[in-house]
MOPAC internal coordinates of N, CA, C and O (Angstrom, degrees):
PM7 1SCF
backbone

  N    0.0000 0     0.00 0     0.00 0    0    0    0
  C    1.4491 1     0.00 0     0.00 0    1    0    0
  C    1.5182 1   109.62 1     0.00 0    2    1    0
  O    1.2310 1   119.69 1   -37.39 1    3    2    1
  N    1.5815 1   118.20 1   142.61 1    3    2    1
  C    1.5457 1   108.72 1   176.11 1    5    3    2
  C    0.9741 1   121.80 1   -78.49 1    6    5    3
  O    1.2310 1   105.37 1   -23.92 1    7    6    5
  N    1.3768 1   144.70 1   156.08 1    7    6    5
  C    1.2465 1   140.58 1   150.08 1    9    7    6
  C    1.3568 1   128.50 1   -51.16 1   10    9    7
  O    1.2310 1   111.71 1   -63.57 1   11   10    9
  N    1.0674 1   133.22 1   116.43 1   11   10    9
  C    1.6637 1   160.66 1   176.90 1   13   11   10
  C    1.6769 1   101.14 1   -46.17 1   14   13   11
  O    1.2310 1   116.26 1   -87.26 1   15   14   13
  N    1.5288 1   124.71 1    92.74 1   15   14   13
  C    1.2316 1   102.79 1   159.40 1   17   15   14
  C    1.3217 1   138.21 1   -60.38 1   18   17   15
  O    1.2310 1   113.45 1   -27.46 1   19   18   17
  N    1.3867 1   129.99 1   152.54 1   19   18   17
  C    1.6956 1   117.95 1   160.82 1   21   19   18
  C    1.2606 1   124.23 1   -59.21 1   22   21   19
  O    1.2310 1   112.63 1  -179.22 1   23   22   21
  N    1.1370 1   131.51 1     0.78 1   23   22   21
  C    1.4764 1   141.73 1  -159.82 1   25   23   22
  C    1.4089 1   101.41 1  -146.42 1   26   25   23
  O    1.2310 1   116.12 1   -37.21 1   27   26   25
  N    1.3631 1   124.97 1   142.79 1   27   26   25
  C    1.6557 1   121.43 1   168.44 1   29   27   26
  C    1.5608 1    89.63 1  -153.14 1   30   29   27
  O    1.2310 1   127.49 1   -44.36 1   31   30   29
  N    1.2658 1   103.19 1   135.64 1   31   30   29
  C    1.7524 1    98.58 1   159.15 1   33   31   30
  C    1.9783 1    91.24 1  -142.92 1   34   33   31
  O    1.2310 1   132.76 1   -22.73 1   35   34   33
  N    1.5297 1    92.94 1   157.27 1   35   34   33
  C    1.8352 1   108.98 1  -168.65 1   37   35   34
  C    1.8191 1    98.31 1   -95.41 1   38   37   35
  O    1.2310 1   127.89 1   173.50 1   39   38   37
  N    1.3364 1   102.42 1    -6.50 1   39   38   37
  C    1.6985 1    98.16 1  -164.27 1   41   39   38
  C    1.4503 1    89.45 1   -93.66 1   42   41   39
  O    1.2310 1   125.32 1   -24.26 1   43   42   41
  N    1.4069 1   107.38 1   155.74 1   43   42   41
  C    1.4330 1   117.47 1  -174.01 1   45   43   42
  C    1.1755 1   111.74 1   -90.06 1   46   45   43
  O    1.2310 1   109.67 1   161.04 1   47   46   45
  N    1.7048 1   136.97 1   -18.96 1   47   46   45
  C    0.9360 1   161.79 1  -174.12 1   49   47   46
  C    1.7286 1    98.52 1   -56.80 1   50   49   47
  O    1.2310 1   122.97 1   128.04 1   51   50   49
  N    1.4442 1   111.90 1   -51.96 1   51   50   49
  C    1.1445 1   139.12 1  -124.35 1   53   51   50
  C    1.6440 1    83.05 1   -66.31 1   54   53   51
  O    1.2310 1   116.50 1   -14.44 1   55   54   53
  N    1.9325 1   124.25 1   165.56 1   55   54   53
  C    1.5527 1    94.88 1   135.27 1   57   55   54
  C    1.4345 1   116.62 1  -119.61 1   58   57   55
  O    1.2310 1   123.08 1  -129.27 1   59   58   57
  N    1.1276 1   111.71 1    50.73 1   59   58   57
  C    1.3342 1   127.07 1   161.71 1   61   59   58
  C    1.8557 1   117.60 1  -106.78 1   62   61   59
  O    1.2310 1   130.99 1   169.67 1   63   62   61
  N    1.6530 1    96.40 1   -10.33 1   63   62   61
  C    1.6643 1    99.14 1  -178.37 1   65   63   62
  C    1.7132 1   112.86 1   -61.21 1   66   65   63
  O    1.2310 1   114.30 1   -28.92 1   67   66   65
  N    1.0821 1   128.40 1   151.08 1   67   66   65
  C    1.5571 1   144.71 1   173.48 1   69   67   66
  C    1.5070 1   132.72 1  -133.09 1   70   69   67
  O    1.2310 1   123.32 1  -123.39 1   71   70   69
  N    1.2062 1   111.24 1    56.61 1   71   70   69
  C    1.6979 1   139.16 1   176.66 1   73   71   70
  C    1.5006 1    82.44 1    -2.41 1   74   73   71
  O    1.2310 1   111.32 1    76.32 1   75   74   73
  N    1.4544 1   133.94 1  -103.68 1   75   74   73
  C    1.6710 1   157.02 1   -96.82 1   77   75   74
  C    1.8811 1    76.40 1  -102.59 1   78   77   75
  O    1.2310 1   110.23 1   135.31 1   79   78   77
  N    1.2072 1   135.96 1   -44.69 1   79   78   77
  C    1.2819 1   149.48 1  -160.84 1   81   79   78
  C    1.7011 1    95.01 1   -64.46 1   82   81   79
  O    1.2310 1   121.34 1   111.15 1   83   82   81
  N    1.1440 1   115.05 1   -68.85 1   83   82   81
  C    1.5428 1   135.46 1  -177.41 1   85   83   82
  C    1.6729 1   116.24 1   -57.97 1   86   85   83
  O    1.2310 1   128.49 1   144.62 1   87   86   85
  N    1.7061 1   101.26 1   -35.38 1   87   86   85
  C    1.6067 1    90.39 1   159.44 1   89   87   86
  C    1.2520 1   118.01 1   -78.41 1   90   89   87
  O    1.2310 1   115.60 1   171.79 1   91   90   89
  N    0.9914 1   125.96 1    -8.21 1   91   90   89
  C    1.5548 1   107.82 1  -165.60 1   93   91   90
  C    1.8817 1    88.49 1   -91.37 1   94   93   91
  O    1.2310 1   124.41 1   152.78 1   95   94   93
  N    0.8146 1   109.13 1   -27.22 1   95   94   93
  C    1.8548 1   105.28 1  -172.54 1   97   95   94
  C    1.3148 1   115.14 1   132.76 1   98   97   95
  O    1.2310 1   111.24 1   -43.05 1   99   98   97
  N    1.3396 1   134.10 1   136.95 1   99   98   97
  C    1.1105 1   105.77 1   145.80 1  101   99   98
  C    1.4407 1   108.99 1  -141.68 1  102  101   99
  O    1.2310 1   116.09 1   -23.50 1  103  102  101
  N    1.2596 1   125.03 1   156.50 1  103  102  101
  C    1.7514 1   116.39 1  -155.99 1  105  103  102
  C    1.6820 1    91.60 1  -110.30 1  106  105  103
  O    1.2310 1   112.17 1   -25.02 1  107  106  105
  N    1.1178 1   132.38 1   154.98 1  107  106  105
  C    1.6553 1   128.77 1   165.00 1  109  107  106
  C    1.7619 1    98.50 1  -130.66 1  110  109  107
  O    1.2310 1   128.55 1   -36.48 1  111  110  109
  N    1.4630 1   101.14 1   143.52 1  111  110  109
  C    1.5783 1   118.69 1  -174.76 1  113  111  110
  C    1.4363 1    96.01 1  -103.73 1  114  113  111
  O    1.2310 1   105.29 1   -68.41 1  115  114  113
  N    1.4129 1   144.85 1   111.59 1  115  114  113
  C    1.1534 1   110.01 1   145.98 1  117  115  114
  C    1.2749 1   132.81 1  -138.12 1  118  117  115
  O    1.2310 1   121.70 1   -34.03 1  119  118  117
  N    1.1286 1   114.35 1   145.97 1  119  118  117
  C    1.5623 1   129.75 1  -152.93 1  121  119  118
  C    1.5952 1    96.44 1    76.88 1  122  121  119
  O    1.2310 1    90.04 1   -70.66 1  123  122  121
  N    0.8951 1   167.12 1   109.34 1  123  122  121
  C    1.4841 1   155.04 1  -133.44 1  125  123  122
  C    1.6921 1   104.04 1   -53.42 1  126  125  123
  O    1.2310 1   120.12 1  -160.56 1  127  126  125
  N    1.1529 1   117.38 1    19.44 1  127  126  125
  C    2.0040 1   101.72 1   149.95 1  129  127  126
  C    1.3661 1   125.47 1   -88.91 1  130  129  127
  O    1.2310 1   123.42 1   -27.49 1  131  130  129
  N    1.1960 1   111.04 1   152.51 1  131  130  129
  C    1.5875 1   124.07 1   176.38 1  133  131  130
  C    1.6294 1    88.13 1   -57.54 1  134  133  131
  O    1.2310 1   118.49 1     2.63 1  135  134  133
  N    1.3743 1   120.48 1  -177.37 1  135  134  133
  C    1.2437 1   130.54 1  -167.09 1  137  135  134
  C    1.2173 1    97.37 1  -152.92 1  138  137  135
  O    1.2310 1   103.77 1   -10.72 1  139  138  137
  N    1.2390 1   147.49 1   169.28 1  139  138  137
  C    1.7636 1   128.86 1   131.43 1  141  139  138
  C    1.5129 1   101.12 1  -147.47 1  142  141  139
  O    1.2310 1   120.45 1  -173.18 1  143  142  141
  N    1.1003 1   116.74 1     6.82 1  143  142  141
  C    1.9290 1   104.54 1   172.66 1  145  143  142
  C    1.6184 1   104.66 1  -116.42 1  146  145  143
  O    1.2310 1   124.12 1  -141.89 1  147  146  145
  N    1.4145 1   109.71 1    38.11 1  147  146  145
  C    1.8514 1    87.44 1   177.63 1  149  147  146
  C    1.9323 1   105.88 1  -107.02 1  150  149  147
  O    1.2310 1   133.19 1   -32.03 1  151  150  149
  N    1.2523 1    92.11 1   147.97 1  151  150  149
  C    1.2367 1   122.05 1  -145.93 1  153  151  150
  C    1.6895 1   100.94 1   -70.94 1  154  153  151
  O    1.2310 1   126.89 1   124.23 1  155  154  153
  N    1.8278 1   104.34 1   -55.77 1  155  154  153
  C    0.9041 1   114.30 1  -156.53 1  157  155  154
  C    2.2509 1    90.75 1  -145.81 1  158  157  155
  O    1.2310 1   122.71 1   -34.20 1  159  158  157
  N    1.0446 1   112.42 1   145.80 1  159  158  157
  C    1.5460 1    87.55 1   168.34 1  161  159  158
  C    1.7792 1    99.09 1  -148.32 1  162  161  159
  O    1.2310 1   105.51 1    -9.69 1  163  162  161
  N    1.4997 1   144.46 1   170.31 1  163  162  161
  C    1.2322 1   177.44 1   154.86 1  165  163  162
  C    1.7091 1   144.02 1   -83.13 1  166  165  163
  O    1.2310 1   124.93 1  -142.03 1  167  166  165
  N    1.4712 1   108.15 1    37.97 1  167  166  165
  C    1.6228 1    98.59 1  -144.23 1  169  167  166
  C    1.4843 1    96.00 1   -55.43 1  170  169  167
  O    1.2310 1   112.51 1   150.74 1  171  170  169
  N    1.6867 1   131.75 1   -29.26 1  171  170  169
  C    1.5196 1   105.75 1  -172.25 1  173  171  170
  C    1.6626 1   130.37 1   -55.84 1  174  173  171
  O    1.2310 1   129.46 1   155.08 1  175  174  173
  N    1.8356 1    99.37 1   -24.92 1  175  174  173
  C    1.4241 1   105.13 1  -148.20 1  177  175  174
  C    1.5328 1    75.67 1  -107.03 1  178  177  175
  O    1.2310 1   115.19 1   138.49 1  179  178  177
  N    1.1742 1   126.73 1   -41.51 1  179  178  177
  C    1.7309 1   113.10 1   167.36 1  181  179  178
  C    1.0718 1    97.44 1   127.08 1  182  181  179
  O    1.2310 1    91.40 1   179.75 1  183  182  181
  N    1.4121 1   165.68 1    -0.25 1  183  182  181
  C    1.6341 1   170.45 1   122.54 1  185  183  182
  C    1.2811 1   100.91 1   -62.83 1  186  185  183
  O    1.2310 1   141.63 1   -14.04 1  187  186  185
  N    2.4534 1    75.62 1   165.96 1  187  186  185
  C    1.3549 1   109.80 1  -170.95 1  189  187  186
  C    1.4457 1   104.04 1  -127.98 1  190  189  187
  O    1.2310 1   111.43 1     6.03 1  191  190  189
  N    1.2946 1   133.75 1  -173.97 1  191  190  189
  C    1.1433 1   139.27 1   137.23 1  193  191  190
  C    1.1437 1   129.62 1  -120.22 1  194  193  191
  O    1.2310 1   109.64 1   -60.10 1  195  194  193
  N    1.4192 1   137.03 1   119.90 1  195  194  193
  C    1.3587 1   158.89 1   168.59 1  197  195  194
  C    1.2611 1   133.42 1   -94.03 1  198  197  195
  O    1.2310 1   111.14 1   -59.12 1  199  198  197
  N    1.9829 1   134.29 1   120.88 1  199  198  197
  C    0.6080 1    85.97 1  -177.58 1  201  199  198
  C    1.4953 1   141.47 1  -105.24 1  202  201  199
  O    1.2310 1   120.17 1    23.72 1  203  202  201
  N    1.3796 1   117.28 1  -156.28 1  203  202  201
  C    1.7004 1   114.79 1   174.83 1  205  203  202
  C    1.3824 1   113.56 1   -81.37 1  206  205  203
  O    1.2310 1   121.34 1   -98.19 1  207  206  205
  N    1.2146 1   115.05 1    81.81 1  207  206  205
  C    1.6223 1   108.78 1  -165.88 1  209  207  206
  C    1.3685 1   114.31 1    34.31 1  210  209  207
  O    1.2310 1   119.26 1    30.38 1  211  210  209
  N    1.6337 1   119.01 1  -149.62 1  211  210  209
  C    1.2759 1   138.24 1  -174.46 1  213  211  210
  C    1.5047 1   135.21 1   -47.71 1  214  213  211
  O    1.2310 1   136.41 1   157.41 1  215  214  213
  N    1.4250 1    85.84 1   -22.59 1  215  214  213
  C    1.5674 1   101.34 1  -168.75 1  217  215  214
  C    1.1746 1   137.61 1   -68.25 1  218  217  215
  O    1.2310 1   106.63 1   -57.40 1  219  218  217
  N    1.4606 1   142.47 1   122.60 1  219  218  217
  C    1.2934 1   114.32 1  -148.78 1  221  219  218
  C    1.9019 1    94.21 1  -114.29 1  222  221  219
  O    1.2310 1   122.71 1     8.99 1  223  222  221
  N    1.6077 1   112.42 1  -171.01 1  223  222  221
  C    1.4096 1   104.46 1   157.43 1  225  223  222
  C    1.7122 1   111.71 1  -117.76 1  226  225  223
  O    1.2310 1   111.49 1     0.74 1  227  226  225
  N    1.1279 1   133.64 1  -179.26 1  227  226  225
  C    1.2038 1   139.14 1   172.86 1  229  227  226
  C    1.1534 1   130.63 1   -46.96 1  230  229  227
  O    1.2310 1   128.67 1   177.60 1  231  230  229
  N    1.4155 1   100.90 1    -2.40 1  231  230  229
  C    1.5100 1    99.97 1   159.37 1  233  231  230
  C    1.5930 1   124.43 1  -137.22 1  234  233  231
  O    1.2310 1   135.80 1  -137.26 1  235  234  233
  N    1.3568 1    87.02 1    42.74 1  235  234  233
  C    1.2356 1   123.24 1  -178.18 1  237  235  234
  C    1.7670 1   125.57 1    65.68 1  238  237  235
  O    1.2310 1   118.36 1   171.49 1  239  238  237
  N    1.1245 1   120.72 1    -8.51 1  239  238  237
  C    1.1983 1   140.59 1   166.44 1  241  239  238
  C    1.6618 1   123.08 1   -39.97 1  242  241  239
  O    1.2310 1   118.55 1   -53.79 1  243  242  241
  N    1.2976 1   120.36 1   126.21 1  243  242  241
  C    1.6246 1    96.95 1  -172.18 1  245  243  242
  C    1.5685 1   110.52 1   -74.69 1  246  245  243
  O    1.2310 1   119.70 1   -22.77 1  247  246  245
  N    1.2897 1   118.17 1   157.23 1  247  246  245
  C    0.9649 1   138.13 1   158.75 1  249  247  246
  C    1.6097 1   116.72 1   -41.55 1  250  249  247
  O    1.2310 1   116.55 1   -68.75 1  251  250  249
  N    1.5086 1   124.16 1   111.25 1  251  250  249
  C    1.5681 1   106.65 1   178.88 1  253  251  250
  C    1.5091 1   105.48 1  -107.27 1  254  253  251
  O    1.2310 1   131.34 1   -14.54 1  255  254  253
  N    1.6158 1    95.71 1   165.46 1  255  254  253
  C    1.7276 1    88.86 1   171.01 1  257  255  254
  C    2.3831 1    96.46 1  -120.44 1  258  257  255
  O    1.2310 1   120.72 1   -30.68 1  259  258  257
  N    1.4314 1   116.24 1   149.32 1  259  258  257
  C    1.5805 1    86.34 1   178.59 1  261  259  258
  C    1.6877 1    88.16 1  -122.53 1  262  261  259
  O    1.2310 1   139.76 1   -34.00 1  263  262  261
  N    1.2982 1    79.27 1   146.00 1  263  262  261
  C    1.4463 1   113.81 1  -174.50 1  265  263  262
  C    1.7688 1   114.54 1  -100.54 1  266  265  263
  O    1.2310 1   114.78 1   -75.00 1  267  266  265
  N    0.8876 1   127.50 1   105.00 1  267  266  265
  C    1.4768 1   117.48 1   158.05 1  269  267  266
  C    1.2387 1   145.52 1  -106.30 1  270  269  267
  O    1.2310 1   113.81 1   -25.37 1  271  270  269
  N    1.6515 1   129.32 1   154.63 1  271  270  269
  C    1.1311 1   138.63 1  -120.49 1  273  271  270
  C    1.5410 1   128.44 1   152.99 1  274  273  271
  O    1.2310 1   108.02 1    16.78 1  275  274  273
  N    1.2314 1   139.98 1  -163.22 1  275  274  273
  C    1.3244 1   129.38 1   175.80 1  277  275  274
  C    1.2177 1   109.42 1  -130.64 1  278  277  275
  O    1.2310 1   128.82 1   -63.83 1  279  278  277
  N    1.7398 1   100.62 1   116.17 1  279  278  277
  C    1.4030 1   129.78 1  -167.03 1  281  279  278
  C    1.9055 1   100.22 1  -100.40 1  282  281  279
  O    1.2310 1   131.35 1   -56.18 1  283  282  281
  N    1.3640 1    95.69 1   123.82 1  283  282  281
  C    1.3752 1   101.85 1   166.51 1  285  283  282
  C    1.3482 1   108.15 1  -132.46 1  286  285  283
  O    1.2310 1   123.74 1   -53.05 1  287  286  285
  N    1.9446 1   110.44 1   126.95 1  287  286  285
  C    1.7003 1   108.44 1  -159.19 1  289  287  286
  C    1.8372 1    88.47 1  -102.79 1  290  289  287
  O    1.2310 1   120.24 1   -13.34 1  291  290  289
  N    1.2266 1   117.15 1   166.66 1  291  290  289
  C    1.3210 1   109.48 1   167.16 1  293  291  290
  C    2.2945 1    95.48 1  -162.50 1  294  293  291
  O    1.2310 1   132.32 1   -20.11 1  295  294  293
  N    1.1550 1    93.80 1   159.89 1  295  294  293
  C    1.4191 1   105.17 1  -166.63 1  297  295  294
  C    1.7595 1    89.45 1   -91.21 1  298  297  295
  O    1.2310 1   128.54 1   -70.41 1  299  298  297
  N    1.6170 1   101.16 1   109.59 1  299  298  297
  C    1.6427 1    95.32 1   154.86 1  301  299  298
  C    1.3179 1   143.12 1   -43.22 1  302  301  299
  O    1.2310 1   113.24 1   -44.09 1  303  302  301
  N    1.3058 1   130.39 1   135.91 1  303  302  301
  C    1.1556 1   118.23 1   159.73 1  305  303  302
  C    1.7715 1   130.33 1   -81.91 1  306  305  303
  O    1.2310 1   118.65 1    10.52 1  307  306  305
  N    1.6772 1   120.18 1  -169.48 1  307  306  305
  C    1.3976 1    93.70 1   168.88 1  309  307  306
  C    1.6634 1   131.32 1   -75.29 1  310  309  307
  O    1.2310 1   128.04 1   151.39 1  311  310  309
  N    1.2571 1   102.12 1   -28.61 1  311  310  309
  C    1.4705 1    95.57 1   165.13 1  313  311  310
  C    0.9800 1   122.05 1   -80.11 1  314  313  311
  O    1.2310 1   104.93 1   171.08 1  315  314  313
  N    1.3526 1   145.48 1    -8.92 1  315  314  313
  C    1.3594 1   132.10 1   140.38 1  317  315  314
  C    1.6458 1   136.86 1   -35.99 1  318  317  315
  O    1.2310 1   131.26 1   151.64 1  319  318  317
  N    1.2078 1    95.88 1   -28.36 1  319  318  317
  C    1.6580 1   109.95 1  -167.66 1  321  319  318
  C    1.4823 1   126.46 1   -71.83 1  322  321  319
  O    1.2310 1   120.10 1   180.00 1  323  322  321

């Protein structure tokens, strides 16, 4: 099983992004709900990022809003997916 970073971001930009990490899945709980649109998430500092609907910014990127709370990341399996 891989190890769970503290940091995840989906943007490639990011340098927290993780290509090989992101295919395999990874599910985030937070506050004990499933999640499935966060952007970017933090389990040390305790936030996520989500985004603001549609909206993007100028460089085309969506708009996030961060939310905090208690983030628990875990690597999907296949029936999870």
């Amino acid at each position: 099983m891989s190890e769970i970073p503290d940091r995840l971001s989906v943007n490639p930009s990011s340098p927290f992004h993780n290509e090989d990490l992101l295919k395999q899945g990874v599910g985030i709980r937070f506050n004990g709900v499933e999640k499935t649109n966060v952007e970017e998430y933090c389990i040390s500092e305790g936030w996520i990022r989500v985004a603001a609907g549609k909206a993007l910014d100028r460089a085309g990127n969506p708009i996030t809003i961060k939310l905090k709370g208690t983030v628990e990341a875990y690597v999907q399996t296949s029936a999870e997916k």
